[in-house]
N, C-alpha and C positions, 0 to 999 in steps of 0.2 A: 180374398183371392189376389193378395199384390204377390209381387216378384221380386224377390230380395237376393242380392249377391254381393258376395263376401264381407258378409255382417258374421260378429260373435251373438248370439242371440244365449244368453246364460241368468242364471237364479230368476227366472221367473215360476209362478205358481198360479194355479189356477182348481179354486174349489168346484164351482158348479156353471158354470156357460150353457145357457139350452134356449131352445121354445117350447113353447107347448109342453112345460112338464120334462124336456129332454136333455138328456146330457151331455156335451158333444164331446168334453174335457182339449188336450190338445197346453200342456203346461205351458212348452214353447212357445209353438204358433199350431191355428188351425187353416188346412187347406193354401191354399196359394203355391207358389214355385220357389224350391232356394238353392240357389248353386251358390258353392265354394261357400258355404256357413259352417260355422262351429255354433252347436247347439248343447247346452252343458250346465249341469245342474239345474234345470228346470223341473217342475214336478206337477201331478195334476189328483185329484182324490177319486177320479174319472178315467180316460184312458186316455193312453198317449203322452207320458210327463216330455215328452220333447219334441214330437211334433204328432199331430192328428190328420189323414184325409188329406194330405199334399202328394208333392212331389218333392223329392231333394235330387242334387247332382253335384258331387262333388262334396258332397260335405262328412263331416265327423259328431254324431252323434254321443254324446257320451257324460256318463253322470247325471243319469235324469232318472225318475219315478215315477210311478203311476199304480193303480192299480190292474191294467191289463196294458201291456205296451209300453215298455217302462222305458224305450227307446220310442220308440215307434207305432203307431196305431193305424193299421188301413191304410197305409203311405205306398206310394211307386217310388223306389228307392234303386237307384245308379251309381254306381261305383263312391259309394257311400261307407263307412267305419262305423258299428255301431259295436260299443266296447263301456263296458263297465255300466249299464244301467240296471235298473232292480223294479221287478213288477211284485206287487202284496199278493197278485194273485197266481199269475200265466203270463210268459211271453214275457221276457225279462227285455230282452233288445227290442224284437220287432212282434206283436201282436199282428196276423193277417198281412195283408195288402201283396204287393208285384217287386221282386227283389232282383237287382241285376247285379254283376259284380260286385259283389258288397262283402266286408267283412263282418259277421256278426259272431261274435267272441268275446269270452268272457264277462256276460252278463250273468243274472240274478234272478232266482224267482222261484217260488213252494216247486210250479207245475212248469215245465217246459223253458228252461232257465235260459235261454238265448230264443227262441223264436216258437211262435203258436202259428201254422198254416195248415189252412182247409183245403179242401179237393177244390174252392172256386178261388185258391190263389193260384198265382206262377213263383216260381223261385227256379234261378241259373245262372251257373257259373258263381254262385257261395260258396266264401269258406267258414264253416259253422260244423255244429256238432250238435245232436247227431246228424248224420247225412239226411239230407231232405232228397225226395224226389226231382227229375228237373235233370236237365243236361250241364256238364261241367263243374257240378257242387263238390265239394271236397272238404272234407274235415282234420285234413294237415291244420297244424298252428299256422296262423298267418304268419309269424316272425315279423312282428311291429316291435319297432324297437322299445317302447315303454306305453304305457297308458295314457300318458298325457303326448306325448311326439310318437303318434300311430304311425310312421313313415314307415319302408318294410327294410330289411337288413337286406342285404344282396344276395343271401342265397335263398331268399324267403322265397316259397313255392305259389305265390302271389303272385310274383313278375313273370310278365305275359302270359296268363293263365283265363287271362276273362275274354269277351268277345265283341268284337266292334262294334256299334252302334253309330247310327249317320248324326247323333246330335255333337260326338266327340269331333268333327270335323273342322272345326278352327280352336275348340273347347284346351281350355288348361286343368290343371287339378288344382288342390287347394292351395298347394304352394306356389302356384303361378310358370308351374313345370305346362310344358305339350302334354295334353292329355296321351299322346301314344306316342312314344321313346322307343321303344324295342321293335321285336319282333310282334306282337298285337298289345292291346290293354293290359294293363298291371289290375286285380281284383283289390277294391279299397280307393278309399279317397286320394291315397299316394300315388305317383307314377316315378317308381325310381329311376334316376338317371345314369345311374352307371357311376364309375370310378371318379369322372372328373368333377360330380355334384358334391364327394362325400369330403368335401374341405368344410374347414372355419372355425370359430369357436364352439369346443363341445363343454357341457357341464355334468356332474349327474352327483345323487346322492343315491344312499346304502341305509333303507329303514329297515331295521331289526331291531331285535327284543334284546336287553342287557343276560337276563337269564332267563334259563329254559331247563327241564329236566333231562334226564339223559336219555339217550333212544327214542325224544320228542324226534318228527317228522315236520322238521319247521320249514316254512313257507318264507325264502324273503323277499322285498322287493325293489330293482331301483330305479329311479327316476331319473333320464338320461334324455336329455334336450342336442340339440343341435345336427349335423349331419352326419351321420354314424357308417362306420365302417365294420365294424365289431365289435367284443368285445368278449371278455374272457374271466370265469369265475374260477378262485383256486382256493381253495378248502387248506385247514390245517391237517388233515387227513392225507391231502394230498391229490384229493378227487377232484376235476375241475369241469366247467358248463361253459357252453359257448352258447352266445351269440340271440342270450335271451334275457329281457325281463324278471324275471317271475323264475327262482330254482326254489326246490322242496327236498331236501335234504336232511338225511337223519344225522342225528346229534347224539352220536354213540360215547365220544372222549368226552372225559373227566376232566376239569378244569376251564382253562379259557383257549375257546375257538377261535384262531382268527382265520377272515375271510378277508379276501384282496379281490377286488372287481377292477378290470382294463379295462377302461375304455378309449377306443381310437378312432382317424380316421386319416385321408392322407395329408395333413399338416396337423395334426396335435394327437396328444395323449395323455390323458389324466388315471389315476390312480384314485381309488376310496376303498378306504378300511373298516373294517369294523369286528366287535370281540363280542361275542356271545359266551357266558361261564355257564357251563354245563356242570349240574349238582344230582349227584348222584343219586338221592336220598330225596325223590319226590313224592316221599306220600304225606300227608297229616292227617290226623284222626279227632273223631266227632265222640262225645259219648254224655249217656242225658243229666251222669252228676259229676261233667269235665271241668274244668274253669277258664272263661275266655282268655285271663291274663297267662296262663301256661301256655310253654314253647309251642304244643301239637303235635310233637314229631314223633312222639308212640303213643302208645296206650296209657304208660303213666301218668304223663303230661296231657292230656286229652282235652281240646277244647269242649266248648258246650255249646256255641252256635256253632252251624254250619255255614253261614255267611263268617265267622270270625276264621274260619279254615281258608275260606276261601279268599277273605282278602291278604292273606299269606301265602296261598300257595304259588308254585311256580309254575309258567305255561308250560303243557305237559305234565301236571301234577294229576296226583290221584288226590281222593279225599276218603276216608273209610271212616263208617257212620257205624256206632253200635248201639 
């Protein structure tokens, strides 16, 4: 039951912690208070891989496991980010507990892939999916600028959208920002500042696949550190995405795609590229007297395992078995 503030609390694991026969899991930490923590990559085979039965404030949950509460387990969670964890079972972000401005987005999980709550939880003022009972919840994207730098863009419908609490009262966020800048709370561990924070060095990289079939529906992602103003995605098609993370775009042209991602803010501006070759001709074929050393690409050539297909084919490929 200590009190921890502004610890990174990450890759910890935790198989079985109980009494009497009991499990209490908790990968992070169990119980106690933690303002302005980052809790990440922790994991539990129990519930809660990032934290169990606390409280948090201020903090960013993210990259942790479990198998119920792959964020969070029975926690009271405040203006809290809980982003990218993965439950085996339910409850990918937050299993249960009392949720206050929080972002819970983009988690994981078979059953209820961002959050599991009962008729003896609260939840208000989330932005999560699907809408939860509760005043103020919303299921707009947060507009965090990346996975790893949860901060929110400036048009992100996050800023001033959550609602006062008497403990924000001298309180900072995680950045060491006033907890309340604007017009009321920002929902999420961020409290944006406005135009005059969004300076300094920014960085970011562009992960995508070298090839993809065509008319694949590809997902890419970048990772964009520093304080971000925007940012701007433009397609060799010509189609372009603002001002997010995470675009899913089909891959209809033949050849090589290139993509151009901006990112700014108001003293820099970097530029990242990247080519994805889109092949026309994505199917390979399976057949039981094929031979694995053959191309695959029709019937003639037909391999003969279907793992030998598959370690050929292209994302977005087909595989056809006879």
């Amino acid at each position: 039951n200590s009190i921890v503030y502004n610890c990174i609390i990450i890759s910890n694991s935790c198989n079985s912690v109980g009494y009497g026969g009991v499990f209490v899991g908790g990968g992070g930490g169990c119980g106690g208070v933690l303002y302005n923590c980052r809790i990440l990559n922790n994991s539990t085979i129990t519930s809660g891989g990032g934290a169990c039965n606390g409280e948090c404030y201020n903090c960013i949950i993210a990259n942790n496991a479990a198998r119920y509460g792959g964020g969070s387990f029975a926690g009271r969670l405040y203006n809290c980010t809980i982003i990218d964890n993965y439950a085996y079972n339910a409850g990918g972000g937050s299993f249960g507990g009392n949720i206050y401005n929080s972002i819970i987005y983009y988690n994981n999980a078979p059953y209820n892939a961002n959050y599991e709550i009962s008729t003896y939880d609260s939840c208000g003022y989330v932005c999560t999916t699907p809408l939860p009972s509760g005043a103020g919840n919303t299921t707009n994207e947060p507009g965090i600028v990346s996975l790893l730098n949860p901060c929110l863009f400036p048009e992100s419908l996050c800023i001033n959208a959550g609602i006062y609490q008497d403990w924000m009262l001298e309180a900072t966020d995680i950045a060491g920002n006033s907890r309340v800048i604007g017009a009321s709370v920002d929902i999420g561990a961020h409290e944006n500042g406005g135009a005059a924070s969004q300076t300094g060095t920014i960085t970011g990289t562009l992960i995508a696949p070298t090839n993809v079939a065509r008319g694949y529906s590809l997902k890419i992602f970048a990772e964009i550190y520093g304080n971000i103003q925007g940012c701007i995605w433009t397609y060799g098609d010509g189609i372009r995405y603002t001002n997010t993370f995470l675009v899913e775009h089909c891959m209809y042209m033949d050849g090589d795609n290139y993509i151009l991602l901006s990112i700014s803010n108001m003293s820099d501006t970097i530029i990242r590229t990247a080519i994805v070759h889109t092949v026309d001709n994505g199917f390979h074929y399976v057949k039981e007297d094929g031979a694995d050393g053959d191309a695959g690409t029709n019937w003639a050539s037909a391999k003969q395992a279907i793992q030998a297909a598959v370690d050929i084919s292209l994302i977005g490929g087909h595989i056809l078995v006879s």
